[in-house]
C-alpha positions in Angstrom: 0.0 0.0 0.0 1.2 3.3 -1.3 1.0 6.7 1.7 -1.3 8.4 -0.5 -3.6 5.4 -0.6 -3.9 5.2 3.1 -3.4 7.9 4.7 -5.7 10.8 3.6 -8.6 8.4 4.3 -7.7 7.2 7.6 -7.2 10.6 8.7 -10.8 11.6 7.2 -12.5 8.8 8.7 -10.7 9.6 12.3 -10.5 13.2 12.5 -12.8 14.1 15.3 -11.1 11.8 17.2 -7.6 13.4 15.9 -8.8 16.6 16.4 -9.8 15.9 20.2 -6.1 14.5 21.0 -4.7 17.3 19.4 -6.8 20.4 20.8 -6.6 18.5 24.7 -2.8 18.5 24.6 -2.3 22.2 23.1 -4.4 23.7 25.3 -2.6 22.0 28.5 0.7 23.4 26.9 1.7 20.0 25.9 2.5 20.4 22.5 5.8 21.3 22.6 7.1 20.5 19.5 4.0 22.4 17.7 4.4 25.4 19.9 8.0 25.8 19.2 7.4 25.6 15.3 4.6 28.7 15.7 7.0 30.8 17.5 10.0 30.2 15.1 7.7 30.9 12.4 7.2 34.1 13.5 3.6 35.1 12.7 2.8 38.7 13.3 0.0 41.5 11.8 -0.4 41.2 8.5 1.2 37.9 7.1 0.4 35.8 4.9 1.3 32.0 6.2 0.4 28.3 4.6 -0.2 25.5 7.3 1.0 22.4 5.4 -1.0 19.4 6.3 -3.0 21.1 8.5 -5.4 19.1 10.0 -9.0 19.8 11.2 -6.9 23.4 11.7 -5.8 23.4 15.4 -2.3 25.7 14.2 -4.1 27.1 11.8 -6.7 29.0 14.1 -3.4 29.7 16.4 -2.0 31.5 13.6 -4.9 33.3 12.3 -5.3 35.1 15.7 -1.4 36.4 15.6 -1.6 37.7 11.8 -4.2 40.0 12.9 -5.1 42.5 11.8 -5.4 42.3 8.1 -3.2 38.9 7.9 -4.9 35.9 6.3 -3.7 31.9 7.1 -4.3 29.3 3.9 -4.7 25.2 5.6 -4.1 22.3 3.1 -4.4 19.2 3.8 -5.0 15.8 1.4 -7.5 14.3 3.5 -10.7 15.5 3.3 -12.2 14.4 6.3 -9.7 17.3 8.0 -10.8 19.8 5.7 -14.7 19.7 6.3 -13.8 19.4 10.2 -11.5 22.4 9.7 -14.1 24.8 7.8 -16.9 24.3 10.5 -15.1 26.2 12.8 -13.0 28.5 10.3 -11.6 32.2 11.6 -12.7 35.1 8.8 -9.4 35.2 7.7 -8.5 31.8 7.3 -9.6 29.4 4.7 -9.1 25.5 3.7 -8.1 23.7 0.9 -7.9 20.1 -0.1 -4.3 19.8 -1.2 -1.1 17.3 -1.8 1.8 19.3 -0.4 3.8 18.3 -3.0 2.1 19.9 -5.7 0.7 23.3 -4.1 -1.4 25.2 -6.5 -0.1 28.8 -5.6 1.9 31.3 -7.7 5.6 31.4 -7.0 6.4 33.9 -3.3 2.7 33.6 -2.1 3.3 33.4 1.2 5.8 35.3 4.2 6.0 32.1 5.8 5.1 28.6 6.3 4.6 26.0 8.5 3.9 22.3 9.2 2.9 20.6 12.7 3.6 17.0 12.6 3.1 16.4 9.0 6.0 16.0 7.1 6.5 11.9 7.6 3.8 11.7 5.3 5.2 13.1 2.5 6.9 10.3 0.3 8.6 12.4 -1.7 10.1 14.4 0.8 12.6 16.9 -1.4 9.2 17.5 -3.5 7.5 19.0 -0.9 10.1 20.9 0.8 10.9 22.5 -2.8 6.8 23.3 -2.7 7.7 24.7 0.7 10.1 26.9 -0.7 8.8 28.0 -3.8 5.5 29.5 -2.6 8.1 31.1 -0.1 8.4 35.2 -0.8 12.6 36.1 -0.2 13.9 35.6 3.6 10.6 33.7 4.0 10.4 31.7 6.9 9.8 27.8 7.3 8.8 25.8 10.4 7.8 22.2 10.9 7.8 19.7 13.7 8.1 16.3 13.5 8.1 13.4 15.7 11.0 11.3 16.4 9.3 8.6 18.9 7.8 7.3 21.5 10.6 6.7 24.7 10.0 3.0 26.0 7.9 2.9 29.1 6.3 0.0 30.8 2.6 1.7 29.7 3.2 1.2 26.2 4.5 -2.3 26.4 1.1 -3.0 28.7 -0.7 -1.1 25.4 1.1 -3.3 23.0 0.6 -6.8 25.0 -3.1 -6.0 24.0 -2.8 -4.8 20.8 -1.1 -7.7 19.7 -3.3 -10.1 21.1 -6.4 -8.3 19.6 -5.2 -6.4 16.1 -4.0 -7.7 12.9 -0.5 -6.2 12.6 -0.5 -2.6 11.0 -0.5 -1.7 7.5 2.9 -2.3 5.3 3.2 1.4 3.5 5.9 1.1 0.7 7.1 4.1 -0.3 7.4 6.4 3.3 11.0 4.3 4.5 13.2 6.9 3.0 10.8 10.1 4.2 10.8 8.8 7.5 14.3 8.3 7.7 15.4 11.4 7.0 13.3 13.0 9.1 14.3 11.1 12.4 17.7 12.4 11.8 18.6 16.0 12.6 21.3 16.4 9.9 19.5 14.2 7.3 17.0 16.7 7.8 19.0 19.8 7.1 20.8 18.3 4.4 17.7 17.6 2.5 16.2 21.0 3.4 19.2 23.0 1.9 18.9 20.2 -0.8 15.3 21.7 -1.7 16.5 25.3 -2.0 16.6 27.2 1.7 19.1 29.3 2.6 19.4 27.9 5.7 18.0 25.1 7.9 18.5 24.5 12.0 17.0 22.0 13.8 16.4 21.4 17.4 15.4 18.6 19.9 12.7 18.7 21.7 11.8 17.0 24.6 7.8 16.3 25.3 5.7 15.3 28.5 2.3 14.2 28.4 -0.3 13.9 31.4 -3.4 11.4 31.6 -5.4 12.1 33.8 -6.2 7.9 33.9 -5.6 4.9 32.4 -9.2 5.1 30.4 -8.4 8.5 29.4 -4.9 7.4 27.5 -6.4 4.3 25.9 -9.9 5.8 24.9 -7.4 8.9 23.3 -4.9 6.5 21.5 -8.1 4.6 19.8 -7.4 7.6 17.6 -4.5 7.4 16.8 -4.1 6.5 12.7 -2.5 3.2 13.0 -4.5 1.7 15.9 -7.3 3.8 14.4 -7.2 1.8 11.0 -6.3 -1.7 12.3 -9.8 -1.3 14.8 -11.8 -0.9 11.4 -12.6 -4.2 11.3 -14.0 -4.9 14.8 -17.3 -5.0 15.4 -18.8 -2.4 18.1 -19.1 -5.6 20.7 -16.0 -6.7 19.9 -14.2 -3.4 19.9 -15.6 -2.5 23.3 -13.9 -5.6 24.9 -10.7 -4.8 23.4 -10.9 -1.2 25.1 -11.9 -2.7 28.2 -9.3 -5.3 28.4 -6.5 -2.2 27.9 -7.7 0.0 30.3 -7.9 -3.0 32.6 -4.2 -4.2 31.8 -3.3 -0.2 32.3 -4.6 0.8 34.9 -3.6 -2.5 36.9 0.5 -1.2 36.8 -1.3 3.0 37.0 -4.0 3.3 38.8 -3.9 7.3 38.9 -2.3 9.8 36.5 0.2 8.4 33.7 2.8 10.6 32.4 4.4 9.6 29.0 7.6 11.4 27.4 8.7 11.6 24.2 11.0 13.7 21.4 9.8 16.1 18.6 12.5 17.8 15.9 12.1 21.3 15.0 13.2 22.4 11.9 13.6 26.3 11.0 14.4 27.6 7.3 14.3 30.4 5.4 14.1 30.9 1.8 
């Protein structure tokens, strides 16, 4: 299976669910990774910025309020699923568009600056769509994307994964997102392939993330969400699917009865044009 094939229409099919995650953890300030990649961006009154696979618009809406006034936000994103989430709760001076960050469909210099939370992995043709990155770039435009490096081995995700092994078919085999993914694990790789697409410069950072839930049904209700566990669930009949859930929150919470904080890493890249 191809990224292209799978991945816009999970994402469509789960995005309230995405949407929830997302917006819970921003507004407890645990977004790190995201946060840091809106204040190297730079918004301020009057700027045009693109939000590359935006979402159902969580950084969009961020932005839209720190262009004001008179500054206007553009979202793409390829699933569409995001995009109808996204427009229900639009600012005036943002709008949505379904669109493959690899092939933007804006005029050369559109935009003062762009930015992309958690969104790059998915590209499979990296180096095409950090070249789209830079092309709708105006001069000394500014760049900004976070992306995940992983999970840190903890005892709660090996309890999760017990379960989901014994329960879900193993996730889906996507063939062409090895070399993406690669390169955007690794700090250098990274750069390279940014100043490889045209920038001027590229820096990235590490950043280090902490997540709090608030119990063991909250984490595993919230990670039914998540794209790959998402997808894999499809299958399961509601019965079925409720035992599953039941049997990880019981397998959690057994080790955490109370709160469960999980850590993790997010690069942040910075460029400009």
């Amino acid at each position: 299976m191809k990224s292209k094939e799978l991945y816009p229409g999970v994402f469509s099919r789960h995005a309230a669910a995405y949407a929830q995650r997302l917006e819970e953890i921003m507004a407890k300030g645990e977004a790190h990774g995201r946060d840091r990649a809106i204040e190297l961006v730079g918004a301020g009154p009057g700027m045009r910025i693109l939000d590359l696979a935006c979402g159902p618009g969580t950084l969009t809406r961020v932005l839209a309020a720190r262009v004001l006034p008179g500054g206007e936000v553009v979202g793409v994103d390829l699933a569409e699923g995001m995009i109808e989430l996204a427009r229900r709760s639009a600012p005036a001076n943002v709008s949505f568009e379904v669109m493959d960050m690899e092939d933007l469909l804006f005029p050369d210099a559109s935009f003062d600056a762009a930015v992309c939370g958690h969104g790059l992995q998915f590209a499979p043709h990296l180096g095409r769509a950090l070249g789209e990155a830079r092309r709708v770039l105006r001069p000394a435009g500014v760049f900004a994307a976070s992306v995940p490096v992983s999970g840190l081995k903890e005892d709660v995700w090996a309890l999760i994964d017990s379960v989901v092994d014994a329960w879900l078919p193993p996730p889906p085999r996507v063939v062409d997102e090895q070399a993406t993914r690669a390169t955007v694990r690794d700090g250098a790789a990274l750069e390279a392939a940014v100043l490889n697409a045209g920038f001027a410069s590229a820096r990235v950072e590490l950043i280090d993330e902490e997540v709090v839930w608030e119990s063991a049904e909250q984490l595993v209700s919230r990670f039914m969400g998540w794209w790959d566990f998402a997808f894999r669930m499809e299958g399961m009949g509601p019965g079925k699917r409720q035992a599953f859930m039941e049997e990880a929150m019981r397998v959690v919470r057994q080790r955490n009865p109370g709160a469960i904080t999980t850590h993790g890493r997010t690069l942040v890249l910075v460029a400009s044009a």
